[in-house]
Residue frames as qw, qx, qy, qz and C-alpha x, y, z in Angstrom:
[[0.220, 0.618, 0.144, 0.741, 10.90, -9.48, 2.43],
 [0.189, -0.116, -0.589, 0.777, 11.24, -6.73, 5.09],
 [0.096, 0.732, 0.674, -0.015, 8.43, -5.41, 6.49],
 [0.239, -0.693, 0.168, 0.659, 9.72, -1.67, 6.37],
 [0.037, -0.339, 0.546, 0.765, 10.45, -2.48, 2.52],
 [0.079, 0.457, 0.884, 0.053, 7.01, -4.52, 1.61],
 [0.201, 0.923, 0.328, -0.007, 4.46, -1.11, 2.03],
 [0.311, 0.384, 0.059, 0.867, 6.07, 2.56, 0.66],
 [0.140, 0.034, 0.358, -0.922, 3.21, 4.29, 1.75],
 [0.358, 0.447, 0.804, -0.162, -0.31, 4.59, 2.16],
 [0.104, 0.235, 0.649, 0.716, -2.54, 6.11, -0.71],
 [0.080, 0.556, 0.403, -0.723, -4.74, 8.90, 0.42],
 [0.154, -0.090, -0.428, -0.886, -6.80, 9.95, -2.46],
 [0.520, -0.064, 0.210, -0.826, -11.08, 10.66, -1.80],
 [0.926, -0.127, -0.328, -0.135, -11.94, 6.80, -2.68],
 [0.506, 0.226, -0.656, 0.513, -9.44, 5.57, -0.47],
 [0.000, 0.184, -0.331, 0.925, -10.47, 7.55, 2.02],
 [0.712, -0.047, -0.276, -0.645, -14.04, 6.53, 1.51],
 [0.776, -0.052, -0.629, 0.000, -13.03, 3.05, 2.32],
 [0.343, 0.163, -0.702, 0.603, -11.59, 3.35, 5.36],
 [0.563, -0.188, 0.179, -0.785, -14.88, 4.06, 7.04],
 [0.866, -0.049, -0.033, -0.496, -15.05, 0.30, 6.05],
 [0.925, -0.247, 0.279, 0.071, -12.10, -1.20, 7.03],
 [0.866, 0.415, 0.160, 0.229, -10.13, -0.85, 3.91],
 [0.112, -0.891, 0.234, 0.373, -6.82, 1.01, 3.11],
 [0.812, 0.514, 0.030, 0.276, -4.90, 0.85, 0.16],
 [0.573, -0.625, 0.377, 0.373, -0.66, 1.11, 0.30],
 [0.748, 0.614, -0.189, -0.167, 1.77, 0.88, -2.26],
 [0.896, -0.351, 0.252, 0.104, 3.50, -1.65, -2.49],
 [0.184, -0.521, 0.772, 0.314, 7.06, -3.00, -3.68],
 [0.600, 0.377, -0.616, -0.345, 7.02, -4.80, -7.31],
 [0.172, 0.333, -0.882, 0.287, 8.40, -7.61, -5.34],
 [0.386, -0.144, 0.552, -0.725, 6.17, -7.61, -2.73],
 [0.229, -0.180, -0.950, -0.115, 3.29, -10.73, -2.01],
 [0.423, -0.603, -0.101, -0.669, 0.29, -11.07, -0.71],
 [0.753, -0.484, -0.284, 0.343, 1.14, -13.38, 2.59],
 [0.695, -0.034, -0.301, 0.652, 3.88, -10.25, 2.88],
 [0.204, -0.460, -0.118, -0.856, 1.82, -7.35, 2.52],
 [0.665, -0.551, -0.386, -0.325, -0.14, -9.38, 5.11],
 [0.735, -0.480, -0.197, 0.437, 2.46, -9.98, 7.98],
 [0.329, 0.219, -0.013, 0.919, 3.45, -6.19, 7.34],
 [0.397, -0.485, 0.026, -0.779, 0.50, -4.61, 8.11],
 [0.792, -0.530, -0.265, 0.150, 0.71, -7.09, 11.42],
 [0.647, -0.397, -0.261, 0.597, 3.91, -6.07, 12.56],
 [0.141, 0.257, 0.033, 0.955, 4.46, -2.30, 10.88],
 [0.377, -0.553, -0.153, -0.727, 0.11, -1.22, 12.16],
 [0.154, -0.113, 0.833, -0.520, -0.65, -4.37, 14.99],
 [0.719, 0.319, 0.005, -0.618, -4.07, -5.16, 12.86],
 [0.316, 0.065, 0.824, 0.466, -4.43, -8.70, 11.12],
 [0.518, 0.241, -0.392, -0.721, -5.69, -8.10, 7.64],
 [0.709, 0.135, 0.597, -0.349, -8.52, -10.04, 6.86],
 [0.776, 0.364, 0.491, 0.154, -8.14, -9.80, 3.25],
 [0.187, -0.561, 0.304, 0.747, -5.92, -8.55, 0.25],
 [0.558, 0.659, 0.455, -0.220, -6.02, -7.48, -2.87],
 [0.569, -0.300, 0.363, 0.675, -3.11, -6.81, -5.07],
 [0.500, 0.821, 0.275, -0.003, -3.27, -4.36, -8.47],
 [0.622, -0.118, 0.429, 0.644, -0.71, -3.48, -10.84],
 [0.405, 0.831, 0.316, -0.212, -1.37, -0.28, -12.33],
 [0.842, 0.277, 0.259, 0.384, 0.75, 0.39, -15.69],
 [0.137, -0.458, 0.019, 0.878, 2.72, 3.46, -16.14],
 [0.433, 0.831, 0.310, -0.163, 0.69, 5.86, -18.10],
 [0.329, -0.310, 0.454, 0.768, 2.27, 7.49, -21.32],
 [0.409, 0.814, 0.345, -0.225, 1.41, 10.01, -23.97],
 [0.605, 0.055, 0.225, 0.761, 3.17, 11.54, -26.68],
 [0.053, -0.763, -0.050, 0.642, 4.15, 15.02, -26.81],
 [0.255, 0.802, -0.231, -0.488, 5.62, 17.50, -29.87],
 [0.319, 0.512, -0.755, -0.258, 6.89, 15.75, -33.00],
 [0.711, 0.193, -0.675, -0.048, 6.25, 12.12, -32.04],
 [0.257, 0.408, -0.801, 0.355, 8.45, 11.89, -28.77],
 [0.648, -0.201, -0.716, -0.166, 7.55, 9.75, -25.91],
 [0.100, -0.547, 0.407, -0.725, 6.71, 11.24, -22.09],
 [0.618, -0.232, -0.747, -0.083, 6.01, 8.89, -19.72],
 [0.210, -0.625, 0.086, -0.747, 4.22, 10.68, -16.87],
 [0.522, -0.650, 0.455, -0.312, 4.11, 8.00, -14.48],
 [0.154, 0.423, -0.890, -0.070, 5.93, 4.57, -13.51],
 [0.640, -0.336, -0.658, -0.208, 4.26, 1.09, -13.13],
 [0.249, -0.512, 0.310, -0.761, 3.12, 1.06, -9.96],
 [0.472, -0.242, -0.848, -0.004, 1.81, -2.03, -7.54],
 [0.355, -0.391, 0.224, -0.819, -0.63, -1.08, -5.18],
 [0.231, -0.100, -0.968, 0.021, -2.63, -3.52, -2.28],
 [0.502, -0.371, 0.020, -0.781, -5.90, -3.04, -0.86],
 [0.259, 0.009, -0.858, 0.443, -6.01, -4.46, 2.85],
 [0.540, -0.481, -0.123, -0.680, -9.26, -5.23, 4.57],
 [0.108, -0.402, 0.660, -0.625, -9.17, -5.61, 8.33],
 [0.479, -0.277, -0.833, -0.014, -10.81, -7.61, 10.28],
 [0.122, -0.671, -0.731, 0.002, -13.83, -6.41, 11.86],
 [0.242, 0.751, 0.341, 0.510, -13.38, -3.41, 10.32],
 [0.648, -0.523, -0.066, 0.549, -10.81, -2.29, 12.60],
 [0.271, 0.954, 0.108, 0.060, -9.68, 1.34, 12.22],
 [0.736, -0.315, 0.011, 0.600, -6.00, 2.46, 11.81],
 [0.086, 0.962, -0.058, -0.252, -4.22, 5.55, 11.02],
 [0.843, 0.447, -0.024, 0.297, -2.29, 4.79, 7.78],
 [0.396, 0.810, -0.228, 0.367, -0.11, 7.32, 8.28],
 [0.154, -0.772, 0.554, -0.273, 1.31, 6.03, 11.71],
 [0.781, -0.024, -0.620, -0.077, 3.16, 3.27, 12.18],
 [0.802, -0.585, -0.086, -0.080, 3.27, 1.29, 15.37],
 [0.229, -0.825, 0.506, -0.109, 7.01, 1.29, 17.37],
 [0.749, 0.159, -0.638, 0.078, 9.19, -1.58, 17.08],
 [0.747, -0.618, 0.088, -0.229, 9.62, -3.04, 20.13],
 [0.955, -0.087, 0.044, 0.279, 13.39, -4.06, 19.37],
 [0.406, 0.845, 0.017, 0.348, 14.68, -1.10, 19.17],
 [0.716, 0.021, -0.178, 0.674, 18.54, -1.17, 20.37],
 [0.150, -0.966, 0.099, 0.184, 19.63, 2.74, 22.62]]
């Protein structure tokens, strides 16, 4: 899997955030997506090896509205929590240059 299509994005929310003081960061990932690929993504997309992952699958949420019908407010989702090795810091939100990049 590419590495470009393996994370979406990172996940910024006040736990999250919390973690990263300890290394962690959490991404969402592609359905698809592994953990050996989530793992040689955040090598080549940050320059960090992850020390460990952690995969979750959170279900889309749904409620029903007026009369009965069904609203489904969000889709399934797959999310990974990556911890660095020695709690190496990165800025989720940038990634690192490719170094093959064609003028």
């Amino acid at each position: 899997m590419d590495n470009y299509t393996t994370i979406i994005r990172p996940i910024t929310t006040e736990k999250s955030s919390a973690q990263q003081a300890n290394g962690q960061y959490m991404f969402q990932i592609n359905l698809k997506a592994t953990k050996i690929d989530v793992k040689h993504a955040v090598k080549a997309l940050y320059g960090v090896d992850a020390e460990k992952v952690r995969i979750i699958l959170a279900p889309s949420k749904k409620r029903l509205v007026a009369r009965g019908r069904l609203l489904t407010k969000r889709p399934v989702m797959k999310k990974a929590l990556v911890t660095m090795k020695d709690k190496k810091t990165i800025d989720p939100n940038k990634i690192k240059e490719s170094k093959s990049k064609k003028k």
